[in-house]
N, C-alpha and C positions, 0 to 999 in steps of 0.2 A: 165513691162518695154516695152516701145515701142521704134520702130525702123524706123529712114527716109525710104521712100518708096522708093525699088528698093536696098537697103542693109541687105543681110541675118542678123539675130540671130545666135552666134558663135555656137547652136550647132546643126546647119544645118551644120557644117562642120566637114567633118569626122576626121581630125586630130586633133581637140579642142576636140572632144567628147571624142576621145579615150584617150587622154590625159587627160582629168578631169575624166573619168570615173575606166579608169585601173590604170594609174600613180598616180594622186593623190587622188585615190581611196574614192572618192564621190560617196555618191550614187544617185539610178536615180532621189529620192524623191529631194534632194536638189539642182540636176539642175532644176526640171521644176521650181521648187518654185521660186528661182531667175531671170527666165523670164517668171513669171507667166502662166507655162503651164501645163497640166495636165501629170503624169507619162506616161501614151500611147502616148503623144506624143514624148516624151524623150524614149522611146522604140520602137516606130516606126523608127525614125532614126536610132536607136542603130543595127536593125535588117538591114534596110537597108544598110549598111557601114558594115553590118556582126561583130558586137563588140562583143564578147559572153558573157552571161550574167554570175551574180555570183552565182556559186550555193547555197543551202542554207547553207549549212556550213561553205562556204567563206562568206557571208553576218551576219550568227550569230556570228563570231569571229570581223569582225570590229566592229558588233554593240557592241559588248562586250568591244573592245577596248575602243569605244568611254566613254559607260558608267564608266569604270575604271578610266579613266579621268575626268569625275564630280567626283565620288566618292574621289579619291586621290587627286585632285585639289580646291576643294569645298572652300579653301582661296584665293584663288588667283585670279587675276581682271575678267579673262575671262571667269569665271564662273558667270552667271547671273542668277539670283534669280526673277520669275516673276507672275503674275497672271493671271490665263487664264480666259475667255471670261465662263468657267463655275463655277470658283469662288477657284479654285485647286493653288495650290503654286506648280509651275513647276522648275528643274533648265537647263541650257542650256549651253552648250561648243561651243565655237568656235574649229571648225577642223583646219581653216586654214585663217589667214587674207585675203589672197589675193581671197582664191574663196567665203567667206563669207558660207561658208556648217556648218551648228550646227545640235547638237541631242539635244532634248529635254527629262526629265525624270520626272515623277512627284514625290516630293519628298515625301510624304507619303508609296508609293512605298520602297523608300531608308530607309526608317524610317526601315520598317517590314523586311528587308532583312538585314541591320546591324545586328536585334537582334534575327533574326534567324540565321543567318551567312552563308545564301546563298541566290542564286538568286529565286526571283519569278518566277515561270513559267509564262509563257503569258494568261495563262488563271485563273488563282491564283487572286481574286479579293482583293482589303482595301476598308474599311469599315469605315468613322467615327463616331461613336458613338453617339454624340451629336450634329450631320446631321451640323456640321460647317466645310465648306469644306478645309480650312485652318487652323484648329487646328490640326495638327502633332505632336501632345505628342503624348509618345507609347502608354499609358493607354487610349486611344481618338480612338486608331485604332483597327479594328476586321478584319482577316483576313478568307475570303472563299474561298473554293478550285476549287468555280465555278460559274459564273455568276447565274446559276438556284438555287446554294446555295444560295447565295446573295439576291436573289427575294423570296424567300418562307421565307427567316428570316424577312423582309419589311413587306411581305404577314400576317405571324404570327405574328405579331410585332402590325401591324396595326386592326387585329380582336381584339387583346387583350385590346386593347385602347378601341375600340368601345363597347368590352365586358364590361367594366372595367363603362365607361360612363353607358351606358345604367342600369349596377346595381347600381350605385351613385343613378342615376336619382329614381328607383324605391324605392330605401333605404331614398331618401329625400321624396317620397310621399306616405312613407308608407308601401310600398309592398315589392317583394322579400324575399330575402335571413333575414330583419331585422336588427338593428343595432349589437344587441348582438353576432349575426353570420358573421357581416361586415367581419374581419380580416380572417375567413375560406374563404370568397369569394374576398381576394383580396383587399379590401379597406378599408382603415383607416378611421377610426372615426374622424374627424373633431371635432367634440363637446367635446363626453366624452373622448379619450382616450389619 
């Protein structure tokens, strides 16, 4: 958003800030976002005007609020259903018409927290299955308890292919494991079985 020269941006001013910040309890991410600035900059002022910040337990309850409202509202107009730039099916609430503040959630996410019947931790990974990032069937989703969980199941995943190839290859020219022994190593017989 840009601004005639020699006219502040409303939240160089300390009583909009406080007011979109405490009263209609926005957070910092979604003022910079709407005059395209970066969070420190929206906390630089914040600090200057002395606005106190939320602590984290005030900040995990509205973000909970908010999510409660996708989750419970998920028919209704202001829920928007969208696709991100990495190929994910997000959904997003409007906070409030007039300040334009949304949360976003990925719905995969929502999938695995329904059918477990709580929240994912933050660190709590989804996983889809058949590497389509917008299939959210449950049976599509694998849940890890850790990003390094996550990678070492990729990691293993990915030797096993290459393991898997490499004895094809030796089983079509002969070598290895044999065809008769194919199914102990993992690979089906094509021809005879």
């Amino acid at each position: 958003m840009s601004y005639i020269h020699g006219f502040k941006p409303p939240y160089h001013d300390q009583h909009w800030l406080r007011h979109q910040y405490c009263d209609l309890k926005r957070s910092v991410c979604n003022i910079a976002r709407e005059f395209g600035r970066s969070n420190q900059a929206i906390l630089y002022y914040m600090k200057k005007y002395q606005i106190p910040s939320r602590t984290g337990e005030e900040a995990r309850i509205l973000y909970q609020d908010r999510i409660q409202k996708i989750r419970g509202e998920h028919h209704r107009r202001d829920i928007r259903k969208y696709r991100t730039s990495g190929g994910y099916i997000n959904l997003s609430a409007r906070e409030n018409k007039r300040t334009h503040g949304c949360v976003s959630v990925p719905e995969h996410r929502l999938v695995i927290e329904d059918r477990l019947g709580r929240r994912l931790r933050s660190e709590e990974v989804v996983h889809h299955i058949n590497g389509i990032k917008d299939d959210n069937r449950i049976e599509n989703l694998m849940l890890f308890s850790s990003s390094s969980e996550h990678f070492r199941y990729h990691r293993i995943c990915e030797e096993g292919i290459n393991a898997r190839e490499s004895r094809q290859q030796e089983i079509e020219h002969g070598q290895g494991c044999g065809v008769q022994n194919a199914n102990r190593c993992g690979i089906q017989d094509r021809a005879g079985s």
